[in-house]
N, C-alpha and C positions, 0 to 999 in steps of 0.2 A: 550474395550477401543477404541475410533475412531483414525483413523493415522492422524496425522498433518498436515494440511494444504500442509505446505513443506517439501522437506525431510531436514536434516541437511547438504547436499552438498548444494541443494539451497538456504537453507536461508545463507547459508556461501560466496556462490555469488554475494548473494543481499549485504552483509555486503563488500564483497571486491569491487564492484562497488560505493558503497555508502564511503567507506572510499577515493577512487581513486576520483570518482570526485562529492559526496558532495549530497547530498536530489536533486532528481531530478527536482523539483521545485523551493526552493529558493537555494540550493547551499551549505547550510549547513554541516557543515563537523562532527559536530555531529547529532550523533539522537537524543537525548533526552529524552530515554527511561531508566528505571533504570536499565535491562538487556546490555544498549550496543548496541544491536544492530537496525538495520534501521530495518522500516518498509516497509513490504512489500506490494507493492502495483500494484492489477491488473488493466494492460490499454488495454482496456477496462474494464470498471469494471466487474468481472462476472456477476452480478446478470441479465445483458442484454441479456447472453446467445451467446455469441463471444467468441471466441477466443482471451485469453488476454497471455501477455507479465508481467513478474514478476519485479519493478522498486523500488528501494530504495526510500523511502521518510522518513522526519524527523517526530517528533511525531505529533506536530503542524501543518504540509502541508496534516500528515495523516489525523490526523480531522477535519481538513476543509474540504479535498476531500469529505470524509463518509459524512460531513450534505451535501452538492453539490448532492451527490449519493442517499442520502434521499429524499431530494427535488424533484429528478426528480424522484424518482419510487413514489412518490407521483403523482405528476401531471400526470403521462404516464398512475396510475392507478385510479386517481382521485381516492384516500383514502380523506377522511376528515381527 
């Protein structure tokens, strides 16, 4: 079985930051998720291969990021 992403401190971080001051995007003090908790989201995105920072977002600020994050690994790899 693959380890998670995050461990369960961090994603308990992302959720106390995300509760304290709200989707780091629109401000949102819910996530949106039927678990509860924020999404987490790297800035940088990793797939750039940076070094990213782990940031609360709500579920809707989540997927708009992801097509944003789409878009450009399209263009960057000019996939059709």
């Amino acid at each position: 079985m693959s380890r998670p992403l995050l461990t369960v401190d961090e994603m308990e971080r992302v959720n106390s930051a995300g509760r304290e001051r709200g989707c780091h995007r629109c401000g949102a003090g819910e996530p949106g998720t039927a678990s509860g908790n924020f999404v987490p989201e790297y800035h940088p995105p990793r797939i750039f291969g940076t070094t990213s920072v782990v940031i609360p977002s709500c579920l809707s600020c989540s997927r708009i990021a992801g097509a944003h994050v789409t878009i450009s690994v399209h263009r960057r790899f000019k996939c059709a």
